[in-house]
C-alpha positions as CSV (number, residue, x, y, z in Angstrom):
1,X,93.0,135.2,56.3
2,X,94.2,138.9,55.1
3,X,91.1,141.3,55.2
4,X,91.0,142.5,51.8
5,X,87.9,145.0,51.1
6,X,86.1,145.1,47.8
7,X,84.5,148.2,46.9
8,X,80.8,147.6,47.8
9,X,82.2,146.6,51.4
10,X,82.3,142.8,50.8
11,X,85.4,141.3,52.9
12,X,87.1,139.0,50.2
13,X,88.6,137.1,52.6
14,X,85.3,135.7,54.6
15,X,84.0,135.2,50.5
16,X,83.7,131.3,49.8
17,X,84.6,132.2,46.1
18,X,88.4,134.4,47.3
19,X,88.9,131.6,50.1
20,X,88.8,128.4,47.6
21,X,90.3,130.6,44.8
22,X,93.6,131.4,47.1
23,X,93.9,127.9,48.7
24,X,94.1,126.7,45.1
25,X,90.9,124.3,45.9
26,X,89.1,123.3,42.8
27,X,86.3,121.1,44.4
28,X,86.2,124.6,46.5
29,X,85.3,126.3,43.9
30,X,82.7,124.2,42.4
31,X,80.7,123.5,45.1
32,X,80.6,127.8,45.3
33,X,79.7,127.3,41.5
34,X,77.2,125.0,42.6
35,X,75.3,127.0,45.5
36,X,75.9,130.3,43.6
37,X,74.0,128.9,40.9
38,X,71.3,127.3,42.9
39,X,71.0,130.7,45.8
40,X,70.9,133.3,42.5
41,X,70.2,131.6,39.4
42,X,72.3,131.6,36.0
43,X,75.0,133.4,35.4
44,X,77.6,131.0,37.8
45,X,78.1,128.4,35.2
46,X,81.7,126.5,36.3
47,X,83.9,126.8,38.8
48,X,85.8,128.7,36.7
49,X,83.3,131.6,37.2
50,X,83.9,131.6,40.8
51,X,88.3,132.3,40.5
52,X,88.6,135.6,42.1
53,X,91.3,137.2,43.7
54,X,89.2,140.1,45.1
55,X,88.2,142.8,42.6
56,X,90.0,145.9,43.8
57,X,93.4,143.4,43.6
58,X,93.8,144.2,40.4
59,X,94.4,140.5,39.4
60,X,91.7,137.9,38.3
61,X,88.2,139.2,38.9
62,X,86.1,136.4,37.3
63,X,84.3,135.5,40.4
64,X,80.5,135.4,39.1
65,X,80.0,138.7,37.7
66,X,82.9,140.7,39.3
67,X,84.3,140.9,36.2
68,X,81.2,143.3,34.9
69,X,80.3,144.7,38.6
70,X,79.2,148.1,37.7
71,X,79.7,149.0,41.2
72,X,83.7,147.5,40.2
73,X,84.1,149.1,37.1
74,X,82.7,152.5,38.6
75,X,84.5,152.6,41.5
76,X,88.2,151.1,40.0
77,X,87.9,153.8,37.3
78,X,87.2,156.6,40.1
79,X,90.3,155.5,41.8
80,X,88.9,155.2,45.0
81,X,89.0,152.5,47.8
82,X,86.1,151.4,48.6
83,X,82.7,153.2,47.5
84,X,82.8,155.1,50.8
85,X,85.5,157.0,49.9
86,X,83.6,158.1,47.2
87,X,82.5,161.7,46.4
88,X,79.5,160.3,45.1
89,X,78.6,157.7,47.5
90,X,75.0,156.3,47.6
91,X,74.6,157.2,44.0
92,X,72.2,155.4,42.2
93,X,74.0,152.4,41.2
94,X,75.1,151.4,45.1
95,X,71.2,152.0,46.3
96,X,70.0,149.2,43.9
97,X,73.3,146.8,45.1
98,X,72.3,147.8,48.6
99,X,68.2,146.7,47.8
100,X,69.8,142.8,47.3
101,X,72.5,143.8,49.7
102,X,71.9,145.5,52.4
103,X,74.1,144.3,55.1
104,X,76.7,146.0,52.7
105,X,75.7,149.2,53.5
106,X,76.0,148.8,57.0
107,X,79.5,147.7,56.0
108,X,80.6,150.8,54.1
109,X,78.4,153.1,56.5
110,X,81.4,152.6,59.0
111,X,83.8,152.4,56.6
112,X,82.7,156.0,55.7
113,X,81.8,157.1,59.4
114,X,86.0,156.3,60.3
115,X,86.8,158.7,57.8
116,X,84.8,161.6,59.1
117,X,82.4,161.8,56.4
């Protein structure tokens, strides 16, 4: 599958959400409902919460809570790629996301180290 980068550094395309969402898979995308739900609690009611075509698409961002992602919303309305191309990177907002997330960070450390930053 196409790489497609979200802005906190999540790969879309290894996401079970983006994978079962593109291959049209219903049962895909309630069993990702399903272990969503069970992994981080409320919030993932239906399958339907789990459509997403990747959040910096520009398309359908429904997937859980993509569709309210600070980090989304922030970083879509700063026009930038990913949050390492941000001015502002490791502002307040990403340091919580990385505390649940921290592979992330090692994700958008390189991300940022390729650009010289």
């Amino acid at each position: 599958m196409t790489k497609i980068q979200a802005y906190c550094g999540i790969d879309c395309g290894e996401c079970e959400a983006y994978i079962a969402t593109q291959a049209n898979d219903r049962a895909g995308l309630e069993a990702t409902a399903k272990k969503w739900a069970e992994q981080y609690g409320g919030g993932v009611g239906s399958w339907e919460a789990c459509v997403c075509d990747g959040c910096s698409s520009g398309r359908r961002t429904s997937a859980a809570h993509a569709a309210t992602c600070a980090i989304r919303v922030c970083a879509s309305g700063r026009g930038v790629m990913t949050c390492a191309h941000c001015a502002d990177y490791g502002c307040a907002t990403l340091q919580q996301f990385f505390a649940f997330a921290p592979s992330l960070k090692e994700k958008l450390e390189v991300i940022r180290k390729g650009l010289g930053k």
